[in-house]
DRENDO-1510 file (C-alpha; in Angstrom, 1 decimal, always signed):
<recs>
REC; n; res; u; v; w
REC; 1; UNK; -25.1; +19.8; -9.0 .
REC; 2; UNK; -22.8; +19.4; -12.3 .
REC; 3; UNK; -22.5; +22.7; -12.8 .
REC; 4; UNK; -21.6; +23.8; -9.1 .
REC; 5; UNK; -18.8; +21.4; -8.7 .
REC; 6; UNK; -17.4; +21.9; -12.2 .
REC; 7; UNK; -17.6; +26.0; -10.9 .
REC; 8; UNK; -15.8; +24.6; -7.4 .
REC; 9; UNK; -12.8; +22.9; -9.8 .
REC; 10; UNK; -12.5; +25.6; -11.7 .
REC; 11; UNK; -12.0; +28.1; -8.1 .
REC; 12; UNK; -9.6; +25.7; -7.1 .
REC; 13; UNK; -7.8; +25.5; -10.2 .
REC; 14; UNK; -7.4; +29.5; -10.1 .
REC; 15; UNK; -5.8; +29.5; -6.4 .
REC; 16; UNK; -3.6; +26.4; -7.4 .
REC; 17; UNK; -2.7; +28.7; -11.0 .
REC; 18; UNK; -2.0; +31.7; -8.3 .
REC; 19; UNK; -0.1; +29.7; -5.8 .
REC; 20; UNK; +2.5; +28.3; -8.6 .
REC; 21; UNK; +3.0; +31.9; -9.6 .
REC; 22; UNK; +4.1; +33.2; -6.6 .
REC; 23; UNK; +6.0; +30.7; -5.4 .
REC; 24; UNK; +8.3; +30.7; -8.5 .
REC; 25; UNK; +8.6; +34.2; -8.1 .
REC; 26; UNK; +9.8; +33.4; -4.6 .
REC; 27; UNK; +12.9; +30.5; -5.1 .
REC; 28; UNK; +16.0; +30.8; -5.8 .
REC; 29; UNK; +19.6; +29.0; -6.3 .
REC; 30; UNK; +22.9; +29.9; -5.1 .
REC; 31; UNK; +26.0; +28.8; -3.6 .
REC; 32; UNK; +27.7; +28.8; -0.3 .
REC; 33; UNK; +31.5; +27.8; -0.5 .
REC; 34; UNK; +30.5; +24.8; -2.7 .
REC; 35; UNK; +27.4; +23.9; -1.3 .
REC; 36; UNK; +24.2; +24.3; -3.6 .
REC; 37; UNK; +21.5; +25.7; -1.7 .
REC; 38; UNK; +18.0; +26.0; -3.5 .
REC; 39; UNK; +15.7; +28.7; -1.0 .
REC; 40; UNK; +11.9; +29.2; -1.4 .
REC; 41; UNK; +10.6; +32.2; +0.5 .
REC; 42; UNK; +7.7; +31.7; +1.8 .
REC; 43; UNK; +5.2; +33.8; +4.3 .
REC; 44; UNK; +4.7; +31.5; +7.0 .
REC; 45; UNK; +6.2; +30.8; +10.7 .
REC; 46; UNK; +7.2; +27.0; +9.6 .
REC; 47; UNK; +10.7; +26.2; +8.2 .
REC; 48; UNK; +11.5; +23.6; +6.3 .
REC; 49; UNK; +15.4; +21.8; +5.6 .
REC; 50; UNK; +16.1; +19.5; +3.8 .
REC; 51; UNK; +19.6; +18.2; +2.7 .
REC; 52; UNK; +19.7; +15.6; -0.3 .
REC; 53; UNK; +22.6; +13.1; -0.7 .
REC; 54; UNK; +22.7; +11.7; -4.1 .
REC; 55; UNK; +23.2; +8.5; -5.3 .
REC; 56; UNK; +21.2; +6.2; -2.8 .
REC; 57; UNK; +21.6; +2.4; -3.9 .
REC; 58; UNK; +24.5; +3.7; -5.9 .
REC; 59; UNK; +26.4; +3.9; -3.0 .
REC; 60; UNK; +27.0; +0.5; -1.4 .
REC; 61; UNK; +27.2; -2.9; -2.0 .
REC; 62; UNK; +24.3; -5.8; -2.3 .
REC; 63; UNK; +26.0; -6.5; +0.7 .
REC; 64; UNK; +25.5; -3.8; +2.8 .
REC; 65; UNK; +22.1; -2.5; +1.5 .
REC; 66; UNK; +20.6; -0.4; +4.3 .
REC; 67; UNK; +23.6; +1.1; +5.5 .
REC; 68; UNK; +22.4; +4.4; +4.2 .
REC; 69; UNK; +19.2; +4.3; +6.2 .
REC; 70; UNK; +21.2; +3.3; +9.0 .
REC; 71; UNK; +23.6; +5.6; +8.6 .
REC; 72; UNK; +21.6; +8.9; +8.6 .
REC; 73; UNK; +19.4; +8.0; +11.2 .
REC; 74; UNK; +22.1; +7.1; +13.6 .
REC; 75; UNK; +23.6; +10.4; +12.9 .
REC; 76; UNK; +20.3; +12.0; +13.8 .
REC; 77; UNK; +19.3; +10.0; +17.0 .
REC; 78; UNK; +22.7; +9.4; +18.4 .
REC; 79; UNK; +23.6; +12.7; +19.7 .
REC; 80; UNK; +26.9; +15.0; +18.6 .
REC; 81; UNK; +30.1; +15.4; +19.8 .
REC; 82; UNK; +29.2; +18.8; +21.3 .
REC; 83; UNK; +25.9; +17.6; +23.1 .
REC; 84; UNK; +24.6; +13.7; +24.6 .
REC; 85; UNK; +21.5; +12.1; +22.5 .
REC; 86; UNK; +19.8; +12.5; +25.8 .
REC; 87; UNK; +19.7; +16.7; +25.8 .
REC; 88; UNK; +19.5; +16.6; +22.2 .
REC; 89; UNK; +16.3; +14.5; +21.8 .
REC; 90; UNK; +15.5; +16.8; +25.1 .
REC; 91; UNK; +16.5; +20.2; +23.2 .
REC; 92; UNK; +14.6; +19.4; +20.2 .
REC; 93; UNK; +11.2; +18.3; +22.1 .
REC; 94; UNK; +11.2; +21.3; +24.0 .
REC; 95; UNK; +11.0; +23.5; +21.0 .
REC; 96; UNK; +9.1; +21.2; +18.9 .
REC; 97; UNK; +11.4; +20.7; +16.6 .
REC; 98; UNK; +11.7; +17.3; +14.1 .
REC; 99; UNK; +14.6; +16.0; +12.8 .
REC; 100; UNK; +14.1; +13.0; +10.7 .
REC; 101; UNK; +16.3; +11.0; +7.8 .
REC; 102; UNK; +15.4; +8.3; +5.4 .
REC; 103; UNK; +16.9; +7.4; +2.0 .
REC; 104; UNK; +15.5; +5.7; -1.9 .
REC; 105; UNK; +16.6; +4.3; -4.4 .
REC; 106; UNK; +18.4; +7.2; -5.7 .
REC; 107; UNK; +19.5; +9.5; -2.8 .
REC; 108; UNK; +19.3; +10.3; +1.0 .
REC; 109; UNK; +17.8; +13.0; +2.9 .
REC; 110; UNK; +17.9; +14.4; +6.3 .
REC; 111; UNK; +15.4; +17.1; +7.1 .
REC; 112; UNK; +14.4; +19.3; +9.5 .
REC; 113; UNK; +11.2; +21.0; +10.2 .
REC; 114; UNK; +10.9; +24.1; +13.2 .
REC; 115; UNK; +9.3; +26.9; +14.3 .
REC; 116; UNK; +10.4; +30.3; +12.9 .
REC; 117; UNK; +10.7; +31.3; +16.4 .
REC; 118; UNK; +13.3; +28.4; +17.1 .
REC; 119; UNK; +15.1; +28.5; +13.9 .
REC; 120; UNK; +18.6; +29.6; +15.4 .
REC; 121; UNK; +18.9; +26.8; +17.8 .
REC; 122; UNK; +17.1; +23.9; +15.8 .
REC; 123; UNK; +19.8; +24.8; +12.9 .
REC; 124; UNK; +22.6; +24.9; +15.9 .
REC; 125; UNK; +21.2; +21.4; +15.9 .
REC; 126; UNK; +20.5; +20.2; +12.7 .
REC; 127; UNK; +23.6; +21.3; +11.3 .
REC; 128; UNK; +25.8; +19.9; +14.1 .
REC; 129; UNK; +24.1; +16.1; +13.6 .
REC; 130; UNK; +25.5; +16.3; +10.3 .
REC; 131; UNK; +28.5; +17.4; +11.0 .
REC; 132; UNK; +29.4; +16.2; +14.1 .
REC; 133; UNK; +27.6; +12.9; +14.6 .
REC; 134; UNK; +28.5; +10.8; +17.8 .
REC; 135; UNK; +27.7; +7.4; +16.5 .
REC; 136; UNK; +26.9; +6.4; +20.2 .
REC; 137; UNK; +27.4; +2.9; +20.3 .
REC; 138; UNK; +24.5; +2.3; +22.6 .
REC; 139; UNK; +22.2; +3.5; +19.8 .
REC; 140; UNK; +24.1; +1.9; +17.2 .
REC; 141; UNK; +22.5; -1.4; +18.9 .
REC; 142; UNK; +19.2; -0.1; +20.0 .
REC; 143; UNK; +18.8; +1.0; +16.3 .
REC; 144; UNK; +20.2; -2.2; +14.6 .
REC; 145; UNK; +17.4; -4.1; +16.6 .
REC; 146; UNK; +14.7; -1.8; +15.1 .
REC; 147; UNK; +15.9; -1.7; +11.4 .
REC; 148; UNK; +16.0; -5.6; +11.4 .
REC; 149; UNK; +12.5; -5.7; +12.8 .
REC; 150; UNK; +10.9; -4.1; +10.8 .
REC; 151; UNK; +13.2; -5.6; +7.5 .
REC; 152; UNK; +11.4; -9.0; +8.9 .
REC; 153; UNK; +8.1; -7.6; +9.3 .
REC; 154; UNK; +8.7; -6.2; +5.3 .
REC; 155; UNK; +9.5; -9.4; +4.3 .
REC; 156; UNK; +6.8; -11.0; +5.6 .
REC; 157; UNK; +4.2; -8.7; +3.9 .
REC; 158; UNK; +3.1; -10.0; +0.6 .
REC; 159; UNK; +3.4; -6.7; -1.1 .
REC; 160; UNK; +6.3; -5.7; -0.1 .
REC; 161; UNK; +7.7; -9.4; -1.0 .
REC; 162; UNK; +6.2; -8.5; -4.5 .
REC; 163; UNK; +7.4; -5.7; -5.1 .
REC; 164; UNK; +11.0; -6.4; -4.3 .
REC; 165; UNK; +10.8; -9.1; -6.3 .
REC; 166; UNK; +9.7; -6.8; -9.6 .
REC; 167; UNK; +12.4; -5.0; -8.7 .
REC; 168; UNK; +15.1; -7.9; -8.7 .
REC; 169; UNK; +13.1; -9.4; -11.9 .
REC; 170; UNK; +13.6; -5.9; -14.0 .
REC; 171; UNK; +17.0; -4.6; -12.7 .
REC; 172; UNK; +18.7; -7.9; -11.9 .
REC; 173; UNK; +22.3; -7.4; -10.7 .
REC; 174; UNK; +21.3; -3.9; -11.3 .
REC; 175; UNK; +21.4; -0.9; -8.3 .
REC; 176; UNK; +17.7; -0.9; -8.1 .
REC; 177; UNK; +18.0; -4.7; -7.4 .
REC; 178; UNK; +19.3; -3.9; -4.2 .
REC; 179; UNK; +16.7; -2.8; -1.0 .
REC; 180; UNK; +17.1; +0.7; +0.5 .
REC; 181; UNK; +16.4; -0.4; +3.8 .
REC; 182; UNK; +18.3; -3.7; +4.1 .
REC; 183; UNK; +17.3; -7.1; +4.7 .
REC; 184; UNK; +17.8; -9.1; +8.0 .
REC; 185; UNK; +21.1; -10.5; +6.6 .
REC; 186; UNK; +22.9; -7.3; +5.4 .
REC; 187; UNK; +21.9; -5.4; +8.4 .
REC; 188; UNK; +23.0; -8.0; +11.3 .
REC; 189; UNK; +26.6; -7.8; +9.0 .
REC; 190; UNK; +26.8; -4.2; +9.5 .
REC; 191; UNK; +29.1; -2.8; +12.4 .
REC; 192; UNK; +29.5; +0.8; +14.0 .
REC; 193; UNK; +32.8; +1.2; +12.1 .
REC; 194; UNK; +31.2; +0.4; +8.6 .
REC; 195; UNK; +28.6; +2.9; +9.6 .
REC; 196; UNK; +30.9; +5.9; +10.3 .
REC; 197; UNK; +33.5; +5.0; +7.4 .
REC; 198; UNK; +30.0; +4.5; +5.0 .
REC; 199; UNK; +29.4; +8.5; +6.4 .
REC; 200; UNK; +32.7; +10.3; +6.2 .
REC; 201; UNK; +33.0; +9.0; +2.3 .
REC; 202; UNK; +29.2; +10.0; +1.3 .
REC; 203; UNK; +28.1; +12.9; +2.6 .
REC; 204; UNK; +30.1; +15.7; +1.1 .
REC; 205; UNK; +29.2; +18.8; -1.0 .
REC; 206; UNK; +29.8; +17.2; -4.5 .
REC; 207; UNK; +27.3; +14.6; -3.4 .
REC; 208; UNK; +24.8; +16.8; -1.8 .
REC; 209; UNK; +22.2; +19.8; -1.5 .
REC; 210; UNK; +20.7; +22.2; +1.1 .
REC; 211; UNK; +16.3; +23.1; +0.0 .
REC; 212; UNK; +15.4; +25.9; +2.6 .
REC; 213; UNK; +12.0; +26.6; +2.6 .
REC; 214; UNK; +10.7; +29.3; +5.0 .
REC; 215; UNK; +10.5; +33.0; +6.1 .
REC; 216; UNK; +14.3; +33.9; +6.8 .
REC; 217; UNK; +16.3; +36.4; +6.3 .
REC; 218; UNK; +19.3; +35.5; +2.9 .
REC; 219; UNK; +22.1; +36.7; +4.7 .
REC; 220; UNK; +21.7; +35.2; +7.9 .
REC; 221; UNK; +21.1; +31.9; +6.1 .
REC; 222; UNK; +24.0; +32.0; +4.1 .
REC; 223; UNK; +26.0; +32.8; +7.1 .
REC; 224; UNK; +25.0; +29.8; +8.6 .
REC; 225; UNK; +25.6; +27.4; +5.9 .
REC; 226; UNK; +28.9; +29.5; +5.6 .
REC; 227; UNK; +30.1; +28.0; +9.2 .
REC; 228; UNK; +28.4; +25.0; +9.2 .
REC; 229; UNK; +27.6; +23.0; +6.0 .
REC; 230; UNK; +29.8; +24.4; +3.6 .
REC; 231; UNK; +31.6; +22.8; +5.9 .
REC; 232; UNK; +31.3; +19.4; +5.0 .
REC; 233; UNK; +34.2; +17.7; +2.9 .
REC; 234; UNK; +34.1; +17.9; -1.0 .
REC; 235; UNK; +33.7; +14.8; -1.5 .
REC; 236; UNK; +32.9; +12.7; -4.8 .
REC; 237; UNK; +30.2; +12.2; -7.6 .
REC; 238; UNK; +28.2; +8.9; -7.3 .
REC; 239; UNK; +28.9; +6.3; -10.2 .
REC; 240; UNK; +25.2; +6.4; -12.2 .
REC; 241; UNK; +24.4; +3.3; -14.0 .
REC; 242; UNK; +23.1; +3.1; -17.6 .
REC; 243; UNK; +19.8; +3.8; -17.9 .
REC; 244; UNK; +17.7; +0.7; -18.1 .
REC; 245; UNK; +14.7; +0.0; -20.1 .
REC; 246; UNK; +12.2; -2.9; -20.4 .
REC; 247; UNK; +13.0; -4.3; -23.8 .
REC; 248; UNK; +13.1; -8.2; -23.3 .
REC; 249; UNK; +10.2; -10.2; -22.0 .
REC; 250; UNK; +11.7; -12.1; -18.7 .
REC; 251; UNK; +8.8; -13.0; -16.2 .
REC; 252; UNK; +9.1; -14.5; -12.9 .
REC; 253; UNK; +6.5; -16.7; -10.9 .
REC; 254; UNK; +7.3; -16.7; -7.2 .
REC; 255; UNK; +5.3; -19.9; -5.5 .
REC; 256; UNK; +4.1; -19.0; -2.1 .
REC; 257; UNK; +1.2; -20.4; -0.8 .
REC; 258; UNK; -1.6; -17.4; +0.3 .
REC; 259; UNK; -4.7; -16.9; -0.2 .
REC; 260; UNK; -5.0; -13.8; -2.4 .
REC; 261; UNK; -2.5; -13.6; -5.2 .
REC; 262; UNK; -0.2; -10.8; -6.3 .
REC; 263; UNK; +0.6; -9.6; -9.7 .
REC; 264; UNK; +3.1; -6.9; -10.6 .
REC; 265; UNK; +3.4; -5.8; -14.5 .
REC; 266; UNK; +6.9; -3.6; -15.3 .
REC; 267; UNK; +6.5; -0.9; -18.6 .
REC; 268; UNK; +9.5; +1.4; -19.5 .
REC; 269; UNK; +8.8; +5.0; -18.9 .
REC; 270; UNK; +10.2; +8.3; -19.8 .
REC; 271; UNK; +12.3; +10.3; -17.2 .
REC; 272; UNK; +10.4; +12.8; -16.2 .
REC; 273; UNK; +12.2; +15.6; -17.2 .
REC; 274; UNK; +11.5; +14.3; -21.1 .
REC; 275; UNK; +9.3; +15.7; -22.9 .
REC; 276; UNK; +6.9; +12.8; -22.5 .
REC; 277; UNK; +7.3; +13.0; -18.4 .
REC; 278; UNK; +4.0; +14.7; -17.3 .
REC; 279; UNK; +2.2; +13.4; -20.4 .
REC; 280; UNK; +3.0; +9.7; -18.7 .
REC; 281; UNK; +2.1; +11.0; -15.4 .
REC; 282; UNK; -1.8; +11.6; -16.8 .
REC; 283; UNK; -2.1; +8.8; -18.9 .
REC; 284; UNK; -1.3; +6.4; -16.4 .
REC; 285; UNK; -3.4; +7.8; -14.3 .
REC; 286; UNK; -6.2; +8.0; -16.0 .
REC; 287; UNK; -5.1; +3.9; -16.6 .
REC; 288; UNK; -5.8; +3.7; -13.0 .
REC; 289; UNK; -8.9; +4.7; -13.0 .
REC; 290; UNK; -9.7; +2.4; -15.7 .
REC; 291; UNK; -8.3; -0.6; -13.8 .
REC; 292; UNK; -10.4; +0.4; -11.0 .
REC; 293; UNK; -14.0; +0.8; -13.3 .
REC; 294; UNK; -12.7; -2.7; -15.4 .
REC; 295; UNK; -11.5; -4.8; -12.2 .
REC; 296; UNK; -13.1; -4.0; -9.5 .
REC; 297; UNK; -16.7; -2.3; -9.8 .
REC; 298; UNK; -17.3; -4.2; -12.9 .
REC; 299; UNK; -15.9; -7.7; -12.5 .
REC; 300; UNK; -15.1; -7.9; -8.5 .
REC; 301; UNK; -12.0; -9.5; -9.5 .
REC; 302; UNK; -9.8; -7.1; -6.8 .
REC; 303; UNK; -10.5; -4.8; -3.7 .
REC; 304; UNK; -7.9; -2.5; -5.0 .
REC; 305; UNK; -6.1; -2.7; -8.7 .
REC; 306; UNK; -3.9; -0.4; -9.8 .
REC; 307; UNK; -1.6; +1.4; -12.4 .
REC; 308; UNK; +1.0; +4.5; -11.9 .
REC; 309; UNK; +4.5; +5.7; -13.2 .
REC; 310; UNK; +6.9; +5.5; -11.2 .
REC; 311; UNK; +8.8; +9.2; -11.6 .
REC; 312; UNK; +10.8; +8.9; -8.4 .
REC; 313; UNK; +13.4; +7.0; -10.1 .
REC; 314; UNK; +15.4; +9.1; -11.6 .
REC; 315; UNK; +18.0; +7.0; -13.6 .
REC; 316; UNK; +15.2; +4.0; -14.6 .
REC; 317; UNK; +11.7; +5.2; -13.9 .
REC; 318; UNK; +9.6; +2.8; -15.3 .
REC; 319; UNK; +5.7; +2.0; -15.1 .
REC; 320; UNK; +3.7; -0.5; -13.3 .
REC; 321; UNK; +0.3; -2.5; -12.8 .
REC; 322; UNK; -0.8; -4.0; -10.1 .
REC; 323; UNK; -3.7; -6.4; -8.7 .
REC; 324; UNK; -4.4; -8.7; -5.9 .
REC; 325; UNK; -6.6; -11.0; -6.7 .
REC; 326; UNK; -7.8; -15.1; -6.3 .
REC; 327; UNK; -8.2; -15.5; -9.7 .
REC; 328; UNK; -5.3; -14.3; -11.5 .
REC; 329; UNK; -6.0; -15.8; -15.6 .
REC; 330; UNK; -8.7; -13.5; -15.8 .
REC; 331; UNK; -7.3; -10.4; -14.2 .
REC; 332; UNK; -4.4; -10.5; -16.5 .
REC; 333; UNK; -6.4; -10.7; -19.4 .
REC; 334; UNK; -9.0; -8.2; -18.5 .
REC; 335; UNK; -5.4; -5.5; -17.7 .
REC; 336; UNK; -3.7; -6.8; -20.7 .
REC; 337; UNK; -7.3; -6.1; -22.9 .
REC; 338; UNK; -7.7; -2.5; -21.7 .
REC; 339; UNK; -3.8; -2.0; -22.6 .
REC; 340; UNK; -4.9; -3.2; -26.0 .
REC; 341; UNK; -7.7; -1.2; -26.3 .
REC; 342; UNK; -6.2; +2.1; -25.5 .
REC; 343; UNK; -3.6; +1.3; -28.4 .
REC; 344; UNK; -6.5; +1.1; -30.8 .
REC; 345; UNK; -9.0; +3.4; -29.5 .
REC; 346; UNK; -6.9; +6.1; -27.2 .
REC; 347; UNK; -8.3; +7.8; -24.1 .
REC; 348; UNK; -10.8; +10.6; -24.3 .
REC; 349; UNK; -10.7; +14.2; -24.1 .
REC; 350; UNK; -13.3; +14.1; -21.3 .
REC; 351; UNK; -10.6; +11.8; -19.3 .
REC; 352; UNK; -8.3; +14.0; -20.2 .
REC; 353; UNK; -9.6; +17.0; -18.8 .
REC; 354; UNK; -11.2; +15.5; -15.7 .
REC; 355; UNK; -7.8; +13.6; -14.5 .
REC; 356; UNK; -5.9; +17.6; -15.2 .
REC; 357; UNK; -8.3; +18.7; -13.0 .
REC; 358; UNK; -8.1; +16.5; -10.5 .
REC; 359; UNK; -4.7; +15.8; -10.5 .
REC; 360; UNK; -4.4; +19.6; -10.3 .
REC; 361; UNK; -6.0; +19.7; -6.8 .
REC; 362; UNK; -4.7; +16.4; -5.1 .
REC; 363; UNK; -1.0; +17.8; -6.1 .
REC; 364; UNK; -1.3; +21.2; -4.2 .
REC; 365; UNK; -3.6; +20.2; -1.7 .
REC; 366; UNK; -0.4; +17.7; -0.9 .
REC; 367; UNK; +1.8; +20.7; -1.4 .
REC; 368; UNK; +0.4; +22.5; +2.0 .
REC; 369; UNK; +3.0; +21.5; +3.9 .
REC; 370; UNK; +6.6; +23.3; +3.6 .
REC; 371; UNK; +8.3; +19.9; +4.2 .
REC; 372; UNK; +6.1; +18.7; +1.2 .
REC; 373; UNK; +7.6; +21.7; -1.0 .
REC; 374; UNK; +10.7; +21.0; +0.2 .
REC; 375; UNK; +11.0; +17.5; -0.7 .
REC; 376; UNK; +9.0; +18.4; -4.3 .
REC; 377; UNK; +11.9; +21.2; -4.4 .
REC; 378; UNK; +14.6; +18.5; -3.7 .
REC; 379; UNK; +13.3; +15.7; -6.3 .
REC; 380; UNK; +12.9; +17.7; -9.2 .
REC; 381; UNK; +16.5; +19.3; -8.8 .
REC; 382; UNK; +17.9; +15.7; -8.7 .
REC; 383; UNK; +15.2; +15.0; -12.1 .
REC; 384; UNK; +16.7; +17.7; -14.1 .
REC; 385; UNK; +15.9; +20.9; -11.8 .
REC; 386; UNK; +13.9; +22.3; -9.2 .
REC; 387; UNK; +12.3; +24.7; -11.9 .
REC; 388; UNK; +10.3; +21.3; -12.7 .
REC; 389; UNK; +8.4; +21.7; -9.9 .
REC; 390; UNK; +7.6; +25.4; -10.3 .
REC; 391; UNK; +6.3; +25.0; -13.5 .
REC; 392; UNK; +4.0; +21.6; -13.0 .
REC; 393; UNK; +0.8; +23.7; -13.1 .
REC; 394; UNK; +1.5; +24.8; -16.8 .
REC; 395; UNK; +3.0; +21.9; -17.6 .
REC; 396; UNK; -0.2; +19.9; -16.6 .
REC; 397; UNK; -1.8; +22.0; -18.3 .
REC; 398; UNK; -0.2; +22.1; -21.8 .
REC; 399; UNK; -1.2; +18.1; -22.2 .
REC; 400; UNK; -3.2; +17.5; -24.7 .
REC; 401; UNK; -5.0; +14.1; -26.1 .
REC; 402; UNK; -2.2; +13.3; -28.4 .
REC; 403; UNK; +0.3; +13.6; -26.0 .
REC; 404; UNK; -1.5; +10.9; -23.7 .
REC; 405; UNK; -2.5; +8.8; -26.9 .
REC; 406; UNK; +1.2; +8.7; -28.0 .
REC; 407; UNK; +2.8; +7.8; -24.4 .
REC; 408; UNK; +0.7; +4.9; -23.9 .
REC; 409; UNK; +1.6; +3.2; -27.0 .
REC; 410; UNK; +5.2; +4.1; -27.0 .
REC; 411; UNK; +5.8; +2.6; -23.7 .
REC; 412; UNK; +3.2; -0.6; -23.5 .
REC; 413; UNK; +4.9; -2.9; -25.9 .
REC; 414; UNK; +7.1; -5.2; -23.6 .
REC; 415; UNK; +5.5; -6.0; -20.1 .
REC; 416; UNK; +7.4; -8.1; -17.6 .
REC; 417; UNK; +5.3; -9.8; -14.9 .
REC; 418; UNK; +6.5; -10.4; -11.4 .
REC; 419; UNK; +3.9; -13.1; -9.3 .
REC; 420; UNK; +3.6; -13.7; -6.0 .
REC; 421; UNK; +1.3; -16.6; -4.7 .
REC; 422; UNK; +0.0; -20.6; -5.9 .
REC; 423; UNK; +1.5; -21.7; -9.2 .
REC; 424; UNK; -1.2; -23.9; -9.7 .
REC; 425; UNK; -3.7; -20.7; -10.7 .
REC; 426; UNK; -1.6; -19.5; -13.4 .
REC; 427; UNK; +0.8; -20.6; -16.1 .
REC; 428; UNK; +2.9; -19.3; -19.0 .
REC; 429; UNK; +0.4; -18.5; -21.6 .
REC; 430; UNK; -1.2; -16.5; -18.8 .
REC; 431; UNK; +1.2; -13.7; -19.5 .
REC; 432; UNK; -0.1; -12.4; -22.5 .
REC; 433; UNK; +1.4; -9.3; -24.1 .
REC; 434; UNK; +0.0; -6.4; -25.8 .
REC; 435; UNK; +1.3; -7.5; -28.8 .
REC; 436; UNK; +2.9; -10.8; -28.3 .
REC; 437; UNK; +2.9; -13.6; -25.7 .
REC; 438; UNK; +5.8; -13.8; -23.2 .
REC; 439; UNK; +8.4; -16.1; -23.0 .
REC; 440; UNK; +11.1; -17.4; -21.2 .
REC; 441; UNK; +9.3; -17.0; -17.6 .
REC; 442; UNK; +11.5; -18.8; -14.7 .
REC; 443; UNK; +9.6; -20.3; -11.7 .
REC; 444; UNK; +11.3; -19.5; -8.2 .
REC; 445; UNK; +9.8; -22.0; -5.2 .
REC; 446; UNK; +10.3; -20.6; -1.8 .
</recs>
């Protein structure tokens, strides 16, 4: 039974090897007027646009986080100046046709996903949302109601809680302090007028990017961007923060009373277009599945622990560990122990191998979609190129033992714990180190 699944990895592993190849012999880059537009032609009767707007948290104040999110999706579901948001959400439900926006930490998107078929009129579309918004005032409230329920409903959920609170504990008075998709106090602030002067001064050519993935013809395309997108104003660059890595020890216990408690641990991590960026990617993974063995099917101590790197970031990524569990002291000593024991020992070649494999698989079997490709597209050209993601097969592949070995111990010194739940289970000397024992933790009642 071995033998016929290691036969099945090693079919899949071919067609993902095959796949990788022909898709980089089908993308390319070029400009229209200014505009950088990155195409990847590919055989199918689904098209997939996406335009990226760098800078994300970069681009406001703590004050008005989640005007970005609010921003683009206003633009998308309030109509244009040419057509009502009534025939346009009409117009694109007849044809099928999504038009979505969202934003990170580090830049915006709106995207659009259509039928070959309907490509003329969804662009028609697509392209006059973002150039011609309405910023209909009667969706402006219908909208502000949604974005600050669900900001309450994401405050109130004990992840979420933790996790912005990592976030403000590693990068305080940082950019990635701030929350993408506002809290109820910066979004009840906002008005239609910060909204529409917040637009007009991001979204311009130096900030952005058109991905195109699809069956179209080059000319036509460029002829469309030509008198539409290219012709969006020029403009400015986004002021990028220094990079920030996890060098001092500052911890943070965050009282709440719950039943289950919630532990976040922050590592520094390379970016991923580093040399050491896919190496990270497999030996945190491979973490993971330790966590899970160690924590859970060993010791019960959590339904679901876990370990990954964070590559999304692109100025700061940085890795993390994570449990939920009621008995805290232990669980931090049992993560903290296998941290120490993969500085002394290292991982395996048999982990090695199996995680390339797998990790292999579960990457292209996500990258079905064309709206998948084109977001992969999108977030390796703002990591250090789109080519990154054309070349993650070999890349995988090139890993060996030492490069896993090395990562892990270069970036597991310093951990800086975030915890969410009773102060009573845990205290300082809890927060043991890899190599030291943490100090300075501050103790936030709420």
């Amino acid at each position: 039974m071995k033998k016929r699944n290691y036969i099945y990895i090693s079919i899949a592993l071919l067609m993902v090897l095959f796949i990788g190849k022909t898709n980089a012999q089908g993308t390319m880059e070029f400009e229209v007027n200014g505009l950088k537009v990155i195409y990847k032609q590919v055989p199918k009767e689904i098209v997939s646009v996406r335009l990226f707007i760098n800078g994300g948290t970069a681009n406001y104040s703590v004050e008005q986080e989640g005007i970005e999110n609010f921003a683009f999706n206003l633009a998308i579901n309030g109509g244009t100046k040419n057509i009502d948001r009534f025939e346009f959400a009409s117009q694109l439900e007849k044809m099928g046709t999504t038009i979505a926006a969202g934003t990170n930490y580090d830049y915006g998107f709106i995207n659009m996903v259509c039928i070959k078929q309907n490509w003329n009129l969804s662009w028609d579309l697509f392209s006059d949302a973002i150039i011609n918004p309405a910023f209909s005032g009667d969706e402006f409230i219908n909208l502000k109601e949604q974005l600050i329920a669900a900001a309450k409903q994401a405050e109130s959920d004990p992840d979420e809680s933790l996790r912005r609170a990592a976030m403000e504990n590693v990068f305080a008075g940082k950019n990635y302090a701030k929350i993408p998709n506002g809290t109820e106090t910066s979004l009840s602030t906002l008005t239609l007028e910060d909204l529409k002067t917040y637009y007009t001064n991001t979204v311009g050519k130096e900030r952005s990017f058109l991905v195109v993935v699809g069956d179209l013809e080059i000319n036509d395309l460029k002829e469309k961007i030509k008198s539409s997108l290219a012709q969006l104003p020029e403009g400015t660059l986004p002021k990028i923060e220094e990079r920030t890595m996890i060098t001092e020890v500052k911890n943070s216990i965050q009282e709440r009373d719950i039943a289950t408690n919630y532990i976040r641990g922050y590592m520094s991590a390379p970016k991923m277009d580093e040399e050491d960026g896919v190496a990270m990617l497999l030996a945190m993974s491979i973490l993971r599945s330790r966590y899970f063995i160690e924590l859970r099917t060993k010791r019960s101590l959590s339904y679901a622990p876990s370990a990954g790197y964070a590559n999304s970031l692109i100025n700061s990524p940085y890795n993390y560990i994570y449990i939920s569990t009621t008995n805290p002291k232990e669980s931090i000593k049992v993560m903290v122990d296998e941290l120490k024991k993969l500085k002394k020992e290292g991982f395996s070649e048999e982990e090695l191998i199996n995680t390339q494999q797998k990790f292999l698989t579960s990457y292209y079997m996500g990258q079905e979609t064309l709206a998948s490709q084109s977001n992969s597209l999108g977030v390796a050209e703002l990591q250090g190129g789109w080519e990154m993601a054309e070349e993650f097969t070999s890349k995988v592949n090139s890993i060996t033992l030492e490069d896993i070995n090395r990562v892990i111990n270069k970036y597991s010194d310093v951990i800086d714990w975030t915890y969410l739940g009773k102060a009573e289970d845990i205290n300082e000397e809890d927060f043991l180190q890899p190599v030291e024992m943490t100090k300075n933790i501050k103790v936030d009642s709420k």
